[in-house]
Structure formats: C-alpha cells, structure tokens
N, C-alpha and C positions, 0 to 999 in steps of 0.2 A: 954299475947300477946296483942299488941295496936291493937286495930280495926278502930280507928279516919281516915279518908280520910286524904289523901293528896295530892296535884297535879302529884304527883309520880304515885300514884295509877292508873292514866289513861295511863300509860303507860305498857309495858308488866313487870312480875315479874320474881322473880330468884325462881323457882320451887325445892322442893327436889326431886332427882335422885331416885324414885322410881313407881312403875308399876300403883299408882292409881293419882300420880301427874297430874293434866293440868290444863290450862288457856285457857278459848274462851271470846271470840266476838260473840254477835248475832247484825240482825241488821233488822226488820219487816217491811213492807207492804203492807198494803191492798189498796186497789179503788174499793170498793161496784158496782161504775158505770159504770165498767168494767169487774166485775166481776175475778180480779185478785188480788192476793195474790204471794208474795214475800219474801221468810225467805234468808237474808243472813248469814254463820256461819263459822268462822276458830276457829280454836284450834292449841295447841301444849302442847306436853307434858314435863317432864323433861329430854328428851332425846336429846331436842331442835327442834326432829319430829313433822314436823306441818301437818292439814290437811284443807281443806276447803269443803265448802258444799253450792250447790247454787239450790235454788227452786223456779220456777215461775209456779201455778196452778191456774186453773181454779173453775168453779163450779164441783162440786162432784167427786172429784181427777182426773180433768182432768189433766195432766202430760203436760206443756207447755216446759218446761227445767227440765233438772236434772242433774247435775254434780258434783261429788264425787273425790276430791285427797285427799292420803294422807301417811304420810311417807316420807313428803319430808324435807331433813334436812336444817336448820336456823343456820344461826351463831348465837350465844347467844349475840352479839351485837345485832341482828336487832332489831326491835319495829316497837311499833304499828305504830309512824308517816310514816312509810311507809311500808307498808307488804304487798307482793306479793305470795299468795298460788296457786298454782295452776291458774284458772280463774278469782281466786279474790281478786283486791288490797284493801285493807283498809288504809285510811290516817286519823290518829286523829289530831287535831286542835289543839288549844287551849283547857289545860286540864277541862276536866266534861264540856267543852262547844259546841264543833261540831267536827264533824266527815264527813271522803269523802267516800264513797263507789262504786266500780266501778266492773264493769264485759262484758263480750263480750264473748259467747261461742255459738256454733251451731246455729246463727244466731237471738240470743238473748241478748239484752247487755242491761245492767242497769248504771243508773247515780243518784247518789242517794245521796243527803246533806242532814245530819242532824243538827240542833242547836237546843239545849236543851229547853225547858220549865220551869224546874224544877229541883230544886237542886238534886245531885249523892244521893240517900239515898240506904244503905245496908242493910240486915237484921239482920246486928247488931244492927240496930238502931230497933227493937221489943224487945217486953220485954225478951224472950227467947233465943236473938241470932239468929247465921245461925249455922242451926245444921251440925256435923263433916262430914255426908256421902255429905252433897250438893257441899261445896269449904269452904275452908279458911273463903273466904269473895267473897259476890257475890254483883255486883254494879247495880241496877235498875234506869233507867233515861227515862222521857218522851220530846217529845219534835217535833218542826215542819219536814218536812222532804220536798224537792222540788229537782226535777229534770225530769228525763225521761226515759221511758222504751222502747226498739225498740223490737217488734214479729216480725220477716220477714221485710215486707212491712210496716207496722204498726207500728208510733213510739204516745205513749200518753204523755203526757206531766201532771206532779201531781206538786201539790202545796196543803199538807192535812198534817195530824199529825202521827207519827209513833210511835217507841219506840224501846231501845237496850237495853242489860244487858252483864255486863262484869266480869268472874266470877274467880276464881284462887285458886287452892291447890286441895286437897283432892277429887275425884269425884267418887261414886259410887251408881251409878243406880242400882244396884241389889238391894240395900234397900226399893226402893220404889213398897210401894202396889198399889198405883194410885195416879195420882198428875192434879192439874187441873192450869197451870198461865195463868194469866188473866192481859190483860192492854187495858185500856179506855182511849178514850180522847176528849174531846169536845174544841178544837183553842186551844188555851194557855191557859183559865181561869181553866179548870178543867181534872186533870189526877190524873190516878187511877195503882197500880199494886199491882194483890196481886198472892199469891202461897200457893195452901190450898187442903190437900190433905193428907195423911196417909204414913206411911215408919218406918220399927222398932217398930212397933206397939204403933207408939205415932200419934197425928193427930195433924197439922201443921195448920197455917195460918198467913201469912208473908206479907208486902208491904206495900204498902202507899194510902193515898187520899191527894190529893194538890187542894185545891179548896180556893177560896178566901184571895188568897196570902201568906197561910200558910199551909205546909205539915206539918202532923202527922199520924205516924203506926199507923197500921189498931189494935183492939181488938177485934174484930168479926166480922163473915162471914157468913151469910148463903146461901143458895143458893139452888134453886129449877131448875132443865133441863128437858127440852123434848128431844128427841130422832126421828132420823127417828129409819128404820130396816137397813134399805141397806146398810150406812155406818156408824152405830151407833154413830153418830155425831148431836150438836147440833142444834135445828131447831124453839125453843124459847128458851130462858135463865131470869131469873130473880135472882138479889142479892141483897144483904142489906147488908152495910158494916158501923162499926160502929169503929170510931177511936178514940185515946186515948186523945182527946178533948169533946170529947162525942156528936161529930155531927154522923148525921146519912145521908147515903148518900143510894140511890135506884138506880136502875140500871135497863132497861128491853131493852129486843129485840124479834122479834118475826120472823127474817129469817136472813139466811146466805145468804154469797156469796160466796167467794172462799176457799175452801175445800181441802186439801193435805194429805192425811196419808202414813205415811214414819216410818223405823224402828230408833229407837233409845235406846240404852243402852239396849239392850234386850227386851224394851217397844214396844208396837205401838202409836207412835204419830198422832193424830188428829187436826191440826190446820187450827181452820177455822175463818172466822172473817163478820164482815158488819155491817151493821147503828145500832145504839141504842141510847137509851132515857136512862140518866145521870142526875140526881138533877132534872131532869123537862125540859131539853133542850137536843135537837141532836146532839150526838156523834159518835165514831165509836169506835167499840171492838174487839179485837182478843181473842179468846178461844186455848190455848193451854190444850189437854187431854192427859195423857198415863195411859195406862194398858197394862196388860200380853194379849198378842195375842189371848192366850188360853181362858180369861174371855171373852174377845171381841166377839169372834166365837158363843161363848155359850150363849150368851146373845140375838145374833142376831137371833139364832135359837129358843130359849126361848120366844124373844118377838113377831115372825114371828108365832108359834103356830100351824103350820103346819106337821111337821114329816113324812113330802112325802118323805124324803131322807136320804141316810144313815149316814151321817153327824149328820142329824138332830134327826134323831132314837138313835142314839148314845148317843148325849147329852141329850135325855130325861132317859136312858137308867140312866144314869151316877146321874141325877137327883131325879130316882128312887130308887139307889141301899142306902138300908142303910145295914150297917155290914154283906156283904156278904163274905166270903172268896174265891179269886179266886185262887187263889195259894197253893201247899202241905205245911203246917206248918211243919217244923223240929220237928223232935220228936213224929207227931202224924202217929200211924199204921193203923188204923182206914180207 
C-alpha cells in the first residue's frame, strides 16, 4: 500500500464496507485567557453514516455546549469541501492548507479558520508506521486558527494557533490500554505533535517537532504528569522530545485551563490544554488522555487515600485481594 500524501488525501476517501471502517475530522481550540476549550469532530463510516460532535468547555469540565449527531446518511459524492453534519459544517480549502469550520447550536456558534503552519505529516512518516488498529493513514497538521466564538451574549474574538488531524480506514479503540496526544505550538516558528501511549501490548510514540523550518519525527518521548484527585487530569506536565535529527526539544507547563472529559471509543477522554514553555519561549498545549473508566475511578480513590466510602472501600478492597477465590470452582466438592 502507497502511504505518500497526496492532495487527494485532503479530501474524504472510499472506505471498505465493513463494521471497523471510518474517516474523521478533528479540529481544536483552546484561549487559556478565557478559559475555553473547543474540540470540533465528524466522522463517517463505510456505510456513507456520518456523525458529528461539538464541545465548547470550561475550567474543570464545565459543560458550555455539547452536541452529538449521528447516523445521518451522505451521498458517497459529498466531501469535505463542503460537509454539513448535523450542527457542523466543515469546508477544506486548498488541499493540506486551510480549512473553514462553523457551527451555531443552543445559543453557541463558532467561526473557526485554519491555515496550516506546517507541512501534512502522517505516521507513516515514523520509523514504525501507523499501526493497523489506529486508521489506514492518519494526517497530523499544526497551524494558525482566527475567528470567533459567540456564548449567549458573549462573542470573543481568537487570533492564536490551533491544530487538526484527519485520519481514514481501520479504527479500533478497544486496543488501546491508555494513549496520551499531545500538540504544541508557539506562532508559526514551532509546532509539535506526538501520540504516545500503549495498545496490543506494544508502547507507541508517533508525531513530529517542526522547529526551525524543518520537521522531523519524533524518536523519543518522555514524560513526567502531575495529577489533581478530582478529575485525574493534568495540573503540570513536562516532556523531552527528541527527533530523528537529533535535536532535543523541552516542553513544560504548570496549570491548565479548559478541561472536558467525555466518553470515547469505550475510553474516557480527558482533554485539557493552556500556556507552556517550548524550547525556551511561550506556547500553548493541548493534552489529550484516555483510559478505561474503570482505571480512572480507581486511581482517583487510590490517590484521594481516604476510604470513607463504599466506592472507595471497594477499590482498596480489590487492591487488597491477592488469589482469593470468590466463586465455586467446577469440580471442587469441598
């Protein structure tokens, strides 16, 4: 299979007709001095079913919007230059270079231009590939974003840097043990995206640094997070990312701002974002996290250290038990 870009690719693909087929759009924003956060997202699958997903939150999943379609059918003509889901139209541009994004639901509406920074890089382009459970080919692009957001009364007006990934084929979230993506960006000189996290019992780390007029995939990752309890989300972050030029690039933050956890793919997602320090100068970062619901709960009660509740009792409980049998084993009379 060719995995090379082409200006075709920024358009939607021809899906196979089967149950794990789909193709999305994402499209992100943050304003730290607002304290808001923005994911816009459609999908469709190979049944031509499309669906859309729009999130405008606050500080610590304050709920500003939320609107969910999906199942609505597309002629296998339409595309992206003009796609209309539900509340949310997407218009692409000129290919891998800007995109129009619009919505107006419940008394929220967003006006949202992108134009790129940085070349379309996939995670074909890592030494590894894009592995089979994520998509086919999945398109990562940073770049500037300006328009406007209306709350009610309230319209702000952004002019900052954002980031979208456009991804197609294969999709299957039940793989993943926990995944973390991550995109930075300080004006145009420096954007960052990487996806690093576990699934199939292999551990991942995928994206780019584009700094000084030349991207190249990331080789290594590491990363150290602080945690509140409340919404197990993060509250400092620091990473070192070191690309296959062999620059080393640093990264640190030490608060969020807007904060959303929403379910996805049987995960719970955590995306939160605000200011950070990038090679030495001020930028801003989105942290996208998922895990199983189930680890979440249990960690929050693990690090809260309490077990005034039954919740809580429970998980220590569960923490405690090594090789007990709860159940009658077949066969034993005993």
């Amino acid at each position: 299979m060719n995995f090379t870009l082409t200006d075709r690719d920024d358009r939607r693909h021809v899906l196979k007709s089967t149950a794990l087929e789909r193709e999305s759009l994402i499209f992100i924003l943050f304003l730290p001095d607002q304290d808001i956060g923005v994911i816009a997202y459609t999908w469709v699958d190979g049944q031509h079913r499309a669906g859309s997903m729009g999130l405008v939150f606050g500080k610590d999943n304050e709920r500003i919007l939320q609107f969910h379609t999906e199942g609505v059918e597309m002629s296998p003509e339409a595309d992206f230059d003009d796609w209309t889901v539900g509340p949310l139209t997407v218009r692409h541009g000129e290919a891998h270079k800007d995109a129009h994004v619009t919505f107006d639901h419940d008394g929220v509406a967003l006006d949202y231009r992108f134009e790129a920074t940085t070349p379309p890089f996939t995670y074909h382009d890592n030494a590894d590939g894009c592995p089979s459970w994520l998509a086919d080919n999945r398109l990562e692009q940073s770049g500037l974003v300006r328009g406007s957001i209306r709350i009610g009364d309230r319209t702000v007006d952004f002019d900052t840097t954002g980031h979208r990934d456009h991804s197609w084929g294969r999709r299957d979230w039940t793989a993943i043990h926990q995944y973390r993506w991550v995109n930075i960006q300080s004006g145009s000189d420096i954007a960052i995206n990487f996806l690093e996290g576990s699934a199939l019992d292999k551990h991942y780390q995928l994206g780019y640094v584009d700094r000084d007029g030349v991207q190249s995939p990331v080789a290594s990752i590491d990363v150290d997070i602080e945690r509140d309890v409340e919404h197990f989300s993060y509250t400092a972050a620091r990473f070192v990312l070191v690309d296959e030029l062999g620059r080393t690039t640093e990264v640190s933050a030490d608060a969020r701002s807007a904060l959303a956890v929403w379910p996805a793919g049987g995960l719970q997602s955590h995306d939160a974002g605000g200011p950070c320090n990038v090679a030495g100068v001020p930028g801003l970062m989105h942290i996208e996290e998922g895990w199983h619901p189930e680890f979440v709960e249990r960690r929050k009660a693990m690090m809260e250290e309490n077990f005034d509740t039954e919740h809580a009792r429970a998980v220590l409980s569960v923490n405690r038990d090594v090789g007990s049998i709860s159940h009658h084993i077949e066969g034993d009379q005993g």
